[in-house]
C-alpha positions, 0 to 999 in steps of 0.5 A: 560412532557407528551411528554416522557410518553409512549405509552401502546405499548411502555410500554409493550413492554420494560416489555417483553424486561427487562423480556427477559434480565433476563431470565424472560420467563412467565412475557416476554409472558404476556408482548409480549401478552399485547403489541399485545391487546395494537395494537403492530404490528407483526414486533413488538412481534412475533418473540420473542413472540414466541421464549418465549412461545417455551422455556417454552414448549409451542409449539403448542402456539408459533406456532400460534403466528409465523403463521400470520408473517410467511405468510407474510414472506414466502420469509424470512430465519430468519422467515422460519427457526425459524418457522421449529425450532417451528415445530420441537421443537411441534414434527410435523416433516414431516411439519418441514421438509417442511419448513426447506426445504424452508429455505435451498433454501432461503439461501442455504450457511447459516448453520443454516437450513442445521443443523436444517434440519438434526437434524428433520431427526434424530429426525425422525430416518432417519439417511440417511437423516440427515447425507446428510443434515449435509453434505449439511451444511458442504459443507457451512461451512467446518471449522464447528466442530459441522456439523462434530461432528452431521454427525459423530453421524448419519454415526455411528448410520447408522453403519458405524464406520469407515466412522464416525471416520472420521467425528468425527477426523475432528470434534476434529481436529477443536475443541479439546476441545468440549468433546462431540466429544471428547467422541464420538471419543474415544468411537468409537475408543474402539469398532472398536479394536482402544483402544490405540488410544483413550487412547493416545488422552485423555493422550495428552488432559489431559497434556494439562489441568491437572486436567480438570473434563471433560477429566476425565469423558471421561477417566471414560467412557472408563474405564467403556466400557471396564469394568472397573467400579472401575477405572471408579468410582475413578475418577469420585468420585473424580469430585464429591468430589470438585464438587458435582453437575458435570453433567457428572461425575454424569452421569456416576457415575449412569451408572457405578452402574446400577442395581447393585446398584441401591440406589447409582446410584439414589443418582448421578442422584438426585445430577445432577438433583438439580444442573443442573435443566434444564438438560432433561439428567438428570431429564430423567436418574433420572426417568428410574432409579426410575421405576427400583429400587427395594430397600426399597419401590419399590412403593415409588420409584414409585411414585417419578417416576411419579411424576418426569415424569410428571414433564420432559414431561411438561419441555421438550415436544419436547424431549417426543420422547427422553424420550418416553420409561422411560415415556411409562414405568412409565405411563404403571405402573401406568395405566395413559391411558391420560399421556401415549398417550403424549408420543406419538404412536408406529408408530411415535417412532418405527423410532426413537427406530430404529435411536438410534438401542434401541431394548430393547424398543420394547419388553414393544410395542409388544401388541400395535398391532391391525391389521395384517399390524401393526404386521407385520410392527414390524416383518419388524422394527426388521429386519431392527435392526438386519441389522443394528446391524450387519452391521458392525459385522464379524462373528467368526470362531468355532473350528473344531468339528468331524461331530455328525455322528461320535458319539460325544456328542452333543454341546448346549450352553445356554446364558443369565444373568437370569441363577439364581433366575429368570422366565427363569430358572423356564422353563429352568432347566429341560435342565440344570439338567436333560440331559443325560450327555452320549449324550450331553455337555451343556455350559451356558454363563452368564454376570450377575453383581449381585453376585452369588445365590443358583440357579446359583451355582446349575446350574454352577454344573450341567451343563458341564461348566458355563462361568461368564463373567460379563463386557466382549465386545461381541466380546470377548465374541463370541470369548470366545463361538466359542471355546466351539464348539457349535452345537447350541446356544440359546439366552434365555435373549433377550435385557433385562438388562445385556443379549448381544444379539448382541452377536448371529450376530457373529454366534459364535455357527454352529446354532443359536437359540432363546427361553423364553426371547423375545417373538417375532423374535429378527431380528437378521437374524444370529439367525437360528431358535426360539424355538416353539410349534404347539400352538404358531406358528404364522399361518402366516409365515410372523410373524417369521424371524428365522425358527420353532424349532418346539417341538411336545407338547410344548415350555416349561415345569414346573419345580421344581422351582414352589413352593408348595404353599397350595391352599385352600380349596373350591373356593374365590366365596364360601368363599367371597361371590362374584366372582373374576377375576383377574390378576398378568400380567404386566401392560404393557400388559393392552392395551386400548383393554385388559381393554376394553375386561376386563370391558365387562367381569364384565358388563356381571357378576354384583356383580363380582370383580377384583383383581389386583395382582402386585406391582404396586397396591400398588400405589396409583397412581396405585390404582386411575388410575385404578378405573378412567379407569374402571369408563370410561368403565361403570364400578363401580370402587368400585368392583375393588381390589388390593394386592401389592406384589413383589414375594411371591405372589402366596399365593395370587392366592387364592383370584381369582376365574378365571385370566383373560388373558392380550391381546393382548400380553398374559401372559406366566409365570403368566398362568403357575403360575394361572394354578399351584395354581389351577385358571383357565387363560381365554386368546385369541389366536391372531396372533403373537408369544407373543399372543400365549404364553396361547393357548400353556401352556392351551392347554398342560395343558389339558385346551384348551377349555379356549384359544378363538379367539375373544373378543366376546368369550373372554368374553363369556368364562369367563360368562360360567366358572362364571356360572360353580362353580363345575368345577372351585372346581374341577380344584382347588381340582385337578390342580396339577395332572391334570397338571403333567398328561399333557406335560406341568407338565412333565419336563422329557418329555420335556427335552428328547423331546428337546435334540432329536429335537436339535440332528436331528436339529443338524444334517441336 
């Protein structure tokens, strides 16, 4: 009987093979691990071995395993392959590209590396590269829907629109039913004025196979592309009715509510999460619109976010550069300094973000700078979007208007969703309501989902005309402006939710123009100028791709909308018995540098404290992080404080003695809010647009002295205001005043100041 025992090998090896039949991964690694201790050869285990620990997501393990074998067998495709699928899956890129190479001229008429290849490329953001790998493979296997479908997808994401409908035709025309191409295909379709075509294609579809979910979710997202939300959402709830669980109708479902509703679009993701757990989409979809909710507590949602981030980056860490931005955002919130550098460095992301054309993921990166070259490499990656954004884009023509010099009004058009309760009209409602109706006709263009608020109403009164077109294609929208006949433009909301930035490469205005929502150069070369101040002018001209529309005093001016908020009486430190710093900026302005320039200021004033006045501090998360990233920094933990608010926060103004300013990207209308309730704002000037946005408010504010130029003097400047009680009693006693005798308290100033720039500007 001992001859059919088997050997400790054998054994453990037929465990891993059993644990692999039912999908049984962890037990499958132990076994692979106990079958090499037991003297199981390489051909035996790694291979497989590896193969398991990479579906766990742990990569960097797999790899080690493959090594050894992989040197033995250079000259093998199914080894070489498999290694540049480990490689690519561990995030090492540049070296998957080598090995994937090696495997392409092992066997050059075998798809699989030429896919792969390609797919490393796109992940890279090199979209070129992937679509001549994808076209490699093609060339192997013409009949391969797939190759088809992923070469379409690189052309389109390349810009080329139409050189993709032909790929993506293919790919549909080989496989009718893969709706991912299907999707793909329709989609673009619509956006190159082809709607009817795609509509015809998903009719015939769903003739085909009645009732089939799928083609009804892709009916759903053409409807909810061309604006549509209600048509969309009737079909998919229908899915959902018989299906609660359907991935993509749940998907979309999500989508279609957004921030306008952003409760029901986190019941859809919850749903498709708990039916489809190893889904990335959706367990990434649920995280980003967790950190957005605003409903209930704020602070809850944030903690669920973290939680479920944590969760998505340790399930799928080949995919961080997929889900770099939710993350990045979640992990900033939070202060999680260690989770954040997972996901990744701005360098690595910055040619993905521009793959995937995501601009909106930059403006959270704009402070992740440190030398000139790095600035000016994020300068060069927006202007690389803006010529691919606009590739395809044929500008609109403007209707005929007499030349200024005849005496007609002036024509200034102002475009953003944030024309309502929001920062931006804090600064832009002097225009809005104080110009002079003899000289000039303003136009404002808003495509807000949320519904009408006292602001807006009042601004839509004041203003020539208010044109709400929520949902409308750019194109129409371009359309719909170059029949105002605008002499100039100005984009306010940059890529926030609900702005059409991309709306401003059809030139539908003579000029375009930039100004408050995205501190930096858009890079959109079509956007003629961007709206700045002798302060916030970059030094380096190189840091700006539009021209300076230059205003002599500042770039903004506090309007009406700052509230009369009572400042107390006497100053926190007499009242407190202790100094406060502290600050109200968003957190993903509190670099590694800022926290460091902050925790030199506290070492230099013992018995100081820190108040962090934000949302965000009312998380517990939130609260621990912080004290573990000042503790790290020589700094007690216990001296730090927090006040967790979402507006109605500038009561809480009174607690702080002196704000000290993020770095290096500052703040902009915190400073002015600080200012407004009486505290001094120490901020350093560097040298980019965002980093300049405090040197502007202070210095038209009669407080340049409080604006420094290096760390060092950062944080001597703090020391000196600490030790200069009568002087911060003063500015508190007097802030307002003091405020309204500058250009920045002087909104009148700053609107006549505008509109005669825009006139001489207009008229070059």
């Amino acid at each position: 009987m001992d001859r059919f025992k088997l050997t400790p090998v054998e054994e453990a090896l037929s465990r891993a093979q059993a644990a692999l039949v039912e999908n049984n991964l962890t037990e499958a690694v132990s076994a692979f691990a106990e079958a090499r201790k037991a003297g199981a050869s390489l051909r035996q285990t790694a291979e497989r071995h590896a193969i398991a620990l990479s579906e766990l997501g742990q990569h960097a393990e797999a790899i080690e395993v493959l090594k050894p074998w992989f040197a033995k067998n250079r000259k093998s495709y199914p080894v070489t392959n498999l290694m540049g699928v480990l490689l690519k899956r561990a995030g090492r890129f540049t070296k998957a590209v080598q090995v994937l190479e090696q495997a392409r001229k092992l066997k050059p008429g075998v798809v699989s590396a030429w896919q792969n290849l390609g797919n490393v490329h796109e992940a890279m953001g090199d979209l070129e590269a992937a679509a001549k790998a994808f076209r490699g493979g093609l060339r192997a296997d013409p009949k391969s829907a797939e190759l088809w479908r992923l070469h379409g997808r690189a052309i389109l994401g390349l810009g080329r629109s139409k050189e993709a409908l032909e790929s993506l035709r293919k790919a549909v025309m080989l496989a009718p039913w893969d709706m991912a191409a299907v999707g793909m295909l329709t989609t673009t379709l619509r956006e190159v004025g082809r709607a009817a075509e795609a509509w015809a294609l998903l009719d015939r579809l769903a003739a085909q196979r009645p009732g089939e979910p799928e083609i009804a979710v892709a009916m759903a997202r053409l409807h909810h592309r061309e604006g549509q939300p209600d048509k969309a959402r009737e079909l998919l709830s229908k899915i959902i009715a018989s299906s609660p669980g359907h991935l993509g109708a749940n998907m979309l479902l999500a989508v279609t509510y957004g921030d306008s509703d952003r409760e029901a679009a986190n019941a859809a993701y919850a749903r498709a999460v708990e039916a489809n757990p190893g889904s990335f989409e959706a367990l990434d979809g649920l995280v980003d619109s967790l950190a957005r909710s605003r409903y209930g507590s704020e602070v809850a949602h944030l903690e669920r976010a973290y939680e479920l981030g944590i969760r998505l980056l340790d399930r799928f860490p080949s995919r961080a550069p997929d889900a770099a931005r939710t993350l990045r955002t979640v992990f900033m919130r939070v202060l999680d300094e260690d989770t954040m550098a997972r996901t990744g460095t701005l360098a690595s992301l910055l040619p993905v973000w521009l793959a995937d054309g995501r601009h909106s993921n930059v403006h959270y990166e704009l402070g992740q700078v440190t030398t000139l070259d790095e600035r000016l490499q994020l300068v060069d990656w927006h202007r690389q979007w803006g010529r691919k954004a606009s590739r395809d884009i044929s500008p609109v023509e403007p209707i005929a208007t007499p030349a200024l010099a005849t005496g007609r009004k002036l024509r200034i058009g102002f475009m953003s969703s944030d024309l309502r309760q929001h920062p931006v009209t804090y600064f832009a409602l002097p225009l809005l309501e104080g110009y002079d109706r003899d000289r000039v006709d303003v136009y404002c263009y808003s495509f807000s989902e949320k519904p009408e608020d006292s602001v807006q109403a009042l601004i839509a009164r004041s203003v020539t005309a208010f044109r709400h077109w929520p949902r409308r294609p750019d194109a129409q929208v371009a359309e719909g402006i170059a029949q105002d006949g605008l002499d100039i433009l100005f984009e306010l909301g940059g890529s926030t939710a609900m702005n059409k930035l991309e709306v401003m490469a059809y030139r539908p205005a003579r000029l375009g123009a930039s100004w408050l929502g995205y501190p930096h150069s858009s890079g959109l070369e079509q956007i003629d100028l961007i709206l700045t101040d002798p302060y916030i002018r970059p030094d380096d001209p190189r840091l700006l791709i539009e021209r300076p529309f230059e205003m002599p005093e500042t770039w903004v001016a506090i309007s009406r909308m700052f509230a009369e908020i009572d400042i107390s009486e006497g100053t926190p430190e007499a009242r407190k018995g202790h100094l406060t710093f502290g600050t109200a900026n968003n957190p993903y302005k509190y670099t590694p540098a800022c926290l460091d320039a902050w925790a030199a200021v506290l070492r230099t004033m013992p018995g100081s404290r820190f108040l962090f006045l934000r949302p965000e501090a009312g998380a517990e998360s939130f609260v621990r992080n912080a004290r573990a990233a000042f503790a790290r920094r020589d700094v007690d933990p216990d001296r730090l404080e927090f006040i967790g608010i979402r507006g109605g926060h500038l009561p809480h103004y009174n607690e702080i003695d002196i704000a000290l300013d993020t770095l290096p990207h500052v703040g902009g209308t915190t400073t002015c809010e600080a200012l407004w309730m009486g505290v001094p704002t120490v901020s350093l000037a560097g040298r980019g647009f965002p980093e300049r946005l405090s040197y502007s408010n202070l210095s038209n504010a009669g407080l340049g002295d409080l604006a420094v130029f290096s760390v060092a003097d950062y944080v001597a400047k703090a020391a000196e205001l600490a030790a200069d009680p009568a002087r911060r009693a003063a500015m508190r006693k007097g802030a307002r005043a003091a405020i309204r005798a500058n250009p920045l308290g002087q909104p009148e100033r700053f609107t006549k100041a505008f509109y005669d720039l825009a006139q001489r500007v207009a008229s070059e």
